[in-house]
C-alpha positions as CSV (number, residue, x, y, z in Angstrom):
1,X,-56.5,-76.1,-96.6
2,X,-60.4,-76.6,-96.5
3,X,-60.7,-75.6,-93.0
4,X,-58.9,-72.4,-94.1
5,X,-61.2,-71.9,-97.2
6,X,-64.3,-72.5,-94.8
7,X,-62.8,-69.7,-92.5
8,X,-62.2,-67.4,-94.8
9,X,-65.9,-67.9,-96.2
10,X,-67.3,-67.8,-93.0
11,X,-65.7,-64.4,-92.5
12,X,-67.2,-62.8,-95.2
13,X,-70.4,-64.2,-94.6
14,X,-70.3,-62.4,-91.4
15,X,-68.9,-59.5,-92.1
16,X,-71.3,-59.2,-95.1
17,X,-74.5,-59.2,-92.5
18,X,-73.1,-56.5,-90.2
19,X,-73.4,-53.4,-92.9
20,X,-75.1,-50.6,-91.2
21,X,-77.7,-48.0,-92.8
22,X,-77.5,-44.5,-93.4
23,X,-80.2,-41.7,-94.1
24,X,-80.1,-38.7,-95.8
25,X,-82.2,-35.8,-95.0
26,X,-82.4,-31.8,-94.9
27,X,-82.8,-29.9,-91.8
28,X,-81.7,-27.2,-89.5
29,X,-78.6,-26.8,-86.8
30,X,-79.7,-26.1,-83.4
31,X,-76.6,-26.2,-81.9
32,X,-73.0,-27.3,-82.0
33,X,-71.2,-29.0,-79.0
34,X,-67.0,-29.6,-78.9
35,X,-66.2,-31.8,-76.0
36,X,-62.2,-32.9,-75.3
37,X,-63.0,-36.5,-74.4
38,X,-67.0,-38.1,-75.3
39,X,-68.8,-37.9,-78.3
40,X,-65.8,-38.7,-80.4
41,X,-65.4,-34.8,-79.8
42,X,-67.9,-32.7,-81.9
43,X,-71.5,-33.0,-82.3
44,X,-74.4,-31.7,-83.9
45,X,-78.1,-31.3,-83.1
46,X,-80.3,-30.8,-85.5
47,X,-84.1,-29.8,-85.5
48,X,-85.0,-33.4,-87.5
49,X,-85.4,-36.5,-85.4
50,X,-83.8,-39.5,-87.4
51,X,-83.9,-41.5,-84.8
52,X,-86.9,-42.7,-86.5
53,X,-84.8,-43.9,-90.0
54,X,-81.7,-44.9,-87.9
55,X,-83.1,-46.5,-84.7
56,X,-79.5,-47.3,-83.2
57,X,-78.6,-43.5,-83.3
58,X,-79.1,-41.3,-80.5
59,X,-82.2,-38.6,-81.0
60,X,-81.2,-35.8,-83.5
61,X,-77.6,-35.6,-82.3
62,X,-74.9,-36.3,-85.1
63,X,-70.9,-37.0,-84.1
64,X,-69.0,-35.6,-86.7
65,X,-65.6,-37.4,-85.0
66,X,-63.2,-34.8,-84.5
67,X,-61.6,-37.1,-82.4
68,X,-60.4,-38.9,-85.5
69,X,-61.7,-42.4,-83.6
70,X,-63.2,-44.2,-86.9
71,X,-60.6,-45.0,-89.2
72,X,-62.3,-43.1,-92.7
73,X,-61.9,-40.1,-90.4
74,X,-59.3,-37.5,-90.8
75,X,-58.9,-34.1,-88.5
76,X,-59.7,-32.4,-91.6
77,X,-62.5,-33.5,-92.9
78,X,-64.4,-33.5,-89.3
79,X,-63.2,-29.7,-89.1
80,X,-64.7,-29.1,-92.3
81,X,-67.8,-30.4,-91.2
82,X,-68.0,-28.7,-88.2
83,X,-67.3,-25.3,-89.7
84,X,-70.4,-26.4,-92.0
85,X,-72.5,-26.8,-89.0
86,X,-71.1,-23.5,-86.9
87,X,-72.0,-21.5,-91.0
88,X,-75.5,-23.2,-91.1
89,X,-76.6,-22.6,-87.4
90,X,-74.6,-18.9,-87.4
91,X,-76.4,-18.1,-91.0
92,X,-80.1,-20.2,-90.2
93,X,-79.6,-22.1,-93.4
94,X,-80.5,-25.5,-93.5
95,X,-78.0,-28.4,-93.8
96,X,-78.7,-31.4,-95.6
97,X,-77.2,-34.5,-93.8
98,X,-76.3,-38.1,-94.1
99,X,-75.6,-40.2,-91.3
100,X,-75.1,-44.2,-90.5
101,X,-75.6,-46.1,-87.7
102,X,-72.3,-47.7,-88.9
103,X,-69.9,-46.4,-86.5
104,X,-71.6,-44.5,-83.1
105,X,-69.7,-42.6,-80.5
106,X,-71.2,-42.4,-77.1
107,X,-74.9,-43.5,-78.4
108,X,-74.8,-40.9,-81.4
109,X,-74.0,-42.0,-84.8
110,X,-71.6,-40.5,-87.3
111,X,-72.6,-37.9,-89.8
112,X,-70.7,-38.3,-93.1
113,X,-71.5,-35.9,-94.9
114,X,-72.9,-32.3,-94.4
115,X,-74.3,-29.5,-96.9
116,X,-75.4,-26.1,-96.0
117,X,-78.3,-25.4,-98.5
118,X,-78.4,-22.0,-100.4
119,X,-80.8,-19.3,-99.4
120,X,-82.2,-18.8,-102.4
């Protein structure tokens, strides 16, 4: 019973010290990529380099999982978020992001959230 209690501690411990970061930040679509197989299947690059805040991530490209390969993921919510960053780049409006190093696809880290700013 102890050395089921220690293993059970232990796990949290670990799991506890693996937490990723994420870092929000405004800036502007250059382009919008929908692959079939990498890249957990849409992508976004923006004008910003986080790559800076996020050091794991690939440089200013965003997976947005349309590939539905992270669990939190639904086909959904990624098509939402694409059709955010297709408005943004098709309109020029800036898009304020937030993306973690927490789950990465092909070298590029997830975005989980995405807000096309008003003009005005």
């Amino acid at each position: 019973m102890k050395l089921k209690s220690f293993m059970v501690a232990a796990l949290f411990i670990a799991s506890g010290s693996v937490s990723g970061a994420s870092y929000t930040f405004t800036s502007t679509v250059e382009r919008v990529l929908v692959d079939d197989e990498r890249f957990a299947g849409c992508m976004v690059l923006l004008t910003d380099n986080f790559q800076g805040r996020l050091p794991n991530c690939g440089a200013r490209w965003a997976t947005m999982d349309c590939l539905k390969e992270f669990p939190e993921s639904s086909g959904s919510i990624a098509s939402n978020k694409l059709a955010q960053a297709q408005l943004a780049l098709v309109t020029g409006r800036s898009v304020t992001m937030r993306v973690t190093d927490t789950r990465m696809a092909n070298g590029y880290c997830f975005a989980q959230r995405i807000d096309v700013k008003d003009v005005r």
